[in-house]
C-alpha angles and dihedrals in degrees: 000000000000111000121237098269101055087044080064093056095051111116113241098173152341139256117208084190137044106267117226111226107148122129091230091056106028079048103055105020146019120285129190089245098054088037085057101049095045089060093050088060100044086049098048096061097023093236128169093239140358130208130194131185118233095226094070085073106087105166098084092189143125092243098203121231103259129081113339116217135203092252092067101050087041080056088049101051104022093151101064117231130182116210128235131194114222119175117223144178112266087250098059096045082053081056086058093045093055088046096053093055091029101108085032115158084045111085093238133164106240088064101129129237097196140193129198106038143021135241142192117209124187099215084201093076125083114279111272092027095071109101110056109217079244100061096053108093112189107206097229095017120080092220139347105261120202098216090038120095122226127180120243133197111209134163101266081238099076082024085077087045108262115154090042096287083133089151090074073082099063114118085239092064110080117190110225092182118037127209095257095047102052134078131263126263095230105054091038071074102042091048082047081054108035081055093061096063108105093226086054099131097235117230106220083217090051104048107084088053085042092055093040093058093045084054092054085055086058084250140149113189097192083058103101075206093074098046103105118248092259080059086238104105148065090218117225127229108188113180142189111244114179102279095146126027125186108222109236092038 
């Protein structure tokens, strides 16, 4: 049986790019990790949006494009979190948006990595007046209506309303999937892994949401280009992609 430590050095995966994981980048923009993870939680519960705090992301670290261990995504996410899923009215979850850029230029870590949708914030306006209604594009709604409710995927950290997301509290917001009865974070990332391996026994009733989340990743997987050079992985290729824009910029 292999000890803890070389358990840790085991591959899970392969990154056809360099990951950006540092705190001065995952704390003030957009980067194609969080942007990753952010998808994997929108997709494993089929939400309309997900939201992440930055500062659930601990690696800070360049992780290079080449084989991804355990080790590195252990360092990433070292304080274990489940997920939970609330539905809310388009004006609270604006609520959740201002507060995630709220303390911006400060490299704080309820700064959001998002999926779903795109915004645009003006960090010259006062805190929580940042984000007009206009300048929120949600990606299969035409636009973000304040009466209308939407479902949301967030780490159940922020969930309880640490960071300062206390709305998540308000009586108009109902939580569909609670904290102890959701997955791990951790692990939503590992399962996205571990189906990347080209000797994954694929499951026929899987497949569709497989593909779809090796699409978000900017990946083929009938491409022979995007096996990885040992012959064992479908290579990811996570990008940023203007999610969030800061107005002046």
């Amino acid at each position: 049986m292999k000890s803890f430590k070389e358990q840790l050095e085991v591959d899970i995966g392969w990154t056809a790019v360099d990951l950006e994981a540092r705190d001065d980048y995952t704390r003030s923009q957009e980067t194609n990790v969080t942007n990753l993870v952010a998808d994997l939680m929108r997709t494993e519960y089929g939400t309309d949006f997900a939201i992440i705090n930055s500062g659930s992301f601990r690696l800070n670290q360049l992780v290079p494009a080449g084989p991804i261990n355990l080790k590195v995504l252990q360092g990433m996410f070292p304080f274990p979190d489940t997920m939970c899923v609330l539905r809310m009215p388009g004006s609270v979850f604006k609520e959740v948006l201002e507060e995630a850029i709220s303390l911006v230029p400060a490299l704080d870590g309820r700064f959001p990595a998002i999926s779903g949708l795109k915004f645009s914030y003006d960090p010259s306006k006062p805190k929580y007046d940042r984000i007009a209604p206009t300048d929120i594009d949600p990606a299969e709604h035409e636009i973000l209506r304040m009466n209308e409710m939407y479902s949301v995927a967030v780490p159940s950290y922020i969930g309880k309303g640490g960071d300062g997301f206390s709305m998540f509290a308000k009586p108009e917001v109902e939580t569909v999937v609670d904290p102890e009865n959701s997955m791990w974070l951790i692990d939503v990332v590992k399962q996205f892994f571990k189906r990347t391996s080209k000797d994954y026994e694929v499951n026929p009733r899987r497949e569709l949401a497989r593909q779809k989340r090796l699409r978000l990743c900017n990946t083929d997987s009938e491409e022979p280009e995007n096996v990885s050079s040992d012959g064992k992985w479908i290579m990811i290729h996570p990008a940023v992609d203007g999610r969030i824009h800061k107005i002046g910029e």
